[in-house]
N, C-alpha and C positions, 0 to 999 in steps of 0.2 A: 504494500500500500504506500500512495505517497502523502505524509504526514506533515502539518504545519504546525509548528505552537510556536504562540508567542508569549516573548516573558519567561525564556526559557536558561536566563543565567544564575538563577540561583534559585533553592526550593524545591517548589512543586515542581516548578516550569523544568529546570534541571530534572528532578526523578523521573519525571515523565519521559526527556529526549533516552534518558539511561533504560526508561522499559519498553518502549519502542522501538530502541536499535540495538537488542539481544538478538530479535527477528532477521535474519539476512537479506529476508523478503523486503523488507522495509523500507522507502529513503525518506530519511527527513529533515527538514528546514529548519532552523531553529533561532531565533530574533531576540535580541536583549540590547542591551544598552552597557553590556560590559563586555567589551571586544574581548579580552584575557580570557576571561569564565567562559565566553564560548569555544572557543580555540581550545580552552583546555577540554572540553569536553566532548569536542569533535575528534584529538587526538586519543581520545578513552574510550571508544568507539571502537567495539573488537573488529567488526565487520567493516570501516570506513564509510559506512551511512550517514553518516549525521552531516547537512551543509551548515555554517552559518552565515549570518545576516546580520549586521550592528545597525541598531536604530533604537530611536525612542518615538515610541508612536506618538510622547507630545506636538512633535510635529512629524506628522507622519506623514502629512500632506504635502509637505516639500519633496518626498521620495517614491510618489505614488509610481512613475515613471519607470523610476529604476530598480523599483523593488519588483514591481509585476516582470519587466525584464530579465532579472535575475531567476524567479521560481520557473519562467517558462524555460526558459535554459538548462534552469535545472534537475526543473520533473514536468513540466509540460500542464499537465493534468494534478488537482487535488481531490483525495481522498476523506480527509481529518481534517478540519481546520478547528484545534485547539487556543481559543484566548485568552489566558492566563494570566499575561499583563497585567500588571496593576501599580497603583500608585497611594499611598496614605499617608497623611499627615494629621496628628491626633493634636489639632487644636480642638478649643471652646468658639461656639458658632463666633461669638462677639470677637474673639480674640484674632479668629484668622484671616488673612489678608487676600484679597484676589486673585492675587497671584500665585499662592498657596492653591487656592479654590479651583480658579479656572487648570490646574495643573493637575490635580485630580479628575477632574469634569474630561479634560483632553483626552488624558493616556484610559481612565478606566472606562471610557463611553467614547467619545468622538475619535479618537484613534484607530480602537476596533472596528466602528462602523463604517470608518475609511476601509479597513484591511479586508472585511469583508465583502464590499463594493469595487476593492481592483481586485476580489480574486473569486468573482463568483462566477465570472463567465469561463471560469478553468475547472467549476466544475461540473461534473456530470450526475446522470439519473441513479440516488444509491449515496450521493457525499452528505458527511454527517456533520454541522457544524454544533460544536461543545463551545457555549461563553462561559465560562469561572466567574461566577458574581459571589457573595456573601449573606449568611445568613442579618447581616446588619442592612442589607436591601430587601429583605423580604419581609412580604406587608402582615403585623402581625408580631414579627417576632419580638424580644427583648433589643432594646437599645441604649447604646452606652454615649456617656459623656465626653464629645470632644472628636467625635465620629458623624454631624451631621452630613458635612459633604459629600464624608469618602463612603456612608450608607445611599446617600442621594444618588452618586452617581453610578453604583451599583444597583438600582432599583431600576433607575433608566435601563441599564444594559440588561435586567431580566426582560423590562416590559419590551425590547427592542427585539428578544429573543421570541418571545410570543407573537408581535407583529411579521416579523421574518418569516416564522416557518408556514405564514398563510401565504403570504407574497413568493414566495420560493415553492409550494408546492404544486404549481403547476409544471417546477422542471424538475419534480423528483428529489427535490433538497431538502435536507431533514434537519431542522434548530430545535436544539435543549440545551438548557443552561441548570447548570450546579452550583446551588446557594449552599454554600462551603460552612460551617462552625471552625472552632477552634483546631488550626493544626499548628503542629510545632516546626515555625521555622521565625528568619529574622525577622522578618517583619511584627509576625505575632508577639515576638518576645520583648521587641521595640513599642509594640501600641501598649504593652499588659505587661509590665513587668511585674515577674513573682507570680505571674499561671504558669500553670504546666499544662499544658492543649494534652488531649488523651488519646489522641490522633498525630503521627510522624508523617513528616511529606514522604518518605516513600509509600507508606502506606495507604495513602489518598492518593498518589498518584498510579498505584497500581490498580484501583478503584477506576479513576478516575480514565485511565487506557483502555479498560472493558470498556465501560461504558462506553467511550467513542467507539470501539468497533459493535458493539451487539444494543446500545440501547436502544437504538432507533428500529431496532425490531418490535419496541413495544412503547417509546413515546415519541412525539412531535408535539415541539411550540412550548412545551412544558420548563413549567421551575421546581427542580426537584430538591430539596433541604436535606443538605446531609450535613448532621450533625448532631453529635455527641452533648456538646458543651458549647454555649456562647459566655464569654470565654472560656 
């Protein structure tokens, strides 16, 4: 299969590219904003699968060009488009500044819905797109202090998932997104210091690779909450 995730230098986005390209069948793409951390993990790649791609989807839109260039050269066709990406900053609404805001708003919501839009006419009847949202965007659950935007702009990218997969299925394109709880990686242990998430990125990310290949056997358009623990 040919696999995209983005947000793929460090975390989930890393476990992921690592259970992905165990398969030799596999090739995959894989996008961050830490040129090192991908390279290094393109080199760890038993098989030589893994490409990578340095960008930050805040401006993603400057590279729409050359990024869709780059995937057609290098898998033609997508299979997985995994979005992972993410961005937080744990101010108090009052306290954070726009620039904070609109940068969260970018990479967890408008980035993706760029990445999605240069790479959907590369896919075909059968492609599964997986958004990574959080259970801090899902309507209903518990929410914490100092998380309104980076919950805002994850609620956008579930309800963006739901409008997709009706707009998309006249060509056969299947959108579910996964509203994540508490898993253990930097990010988590940077918003929540002193939790222990009861969930390891490998372990969501091994979750989280079924699902991109066999979930769409049984949902579309769907927000599905996985989780443990918020925190």
């Amino acid at each position: 299969m040919n696999i995209i995730i983005n947000g793929g230098s460090r975390g989930i986005g890393a476990a992921l590219v690592k259970v992905f390209s165990t398969d030799l069948k596999n090739k995959i793409i894989v996008t961050g904003r830490n040129k090192p951390a991908l390279k290094k993990l393109a080199s760890e790649a038993e098989h030589g699968n893994v490409i990578v791609y340095s960008i930050d989807l805040e401006v993603f839109d400057n590279e729409n060009d050359s990024f869709l260039k780059f995937v057609q050269n290098g898998i033609k066709t997508v299979d997985i488009l995994i979005n992972n990406a993410g961005a937080l900053i744990k101010k108090d609404f009052m306290d954070i500044n726009m620039d904070e805001a609109r940068k969260m708003m970018e990479t967890n919501f408008w980035g993706i819905a760029s990445v999605i839009r240069v790479l959907k006419p590369l896919m075909k009847k059968g492609s599964h797109i997986v958004n990574i949202s959080s259970m801090g965007g899902f309507q209903g659950s518990s929410k914490f202090k100092g998380m309104s935007f980076y919950s805002a702009s994850k609620a956008a990218l579930s309800c963006l998932s739901e409008c997709l997969a009706v707009e998309f299925s006249e060509s056969g394109i299947y959108v579910n997104c996964l509203a994540l709880g508490s898993v253990q990686t930097k990010m988590f242990a940077k918003a929540f210091p002193g939790h222990k998430a009861s969930v390891s990125a490998d372990e969501i990310a091994r979750f989280i690779a079924d699902f991109a290949i066999n979930g769409k056997k049984f949902f579309n358009g769907k927000i599905l909450p996985v989780s443990l623990s918020t925190p």
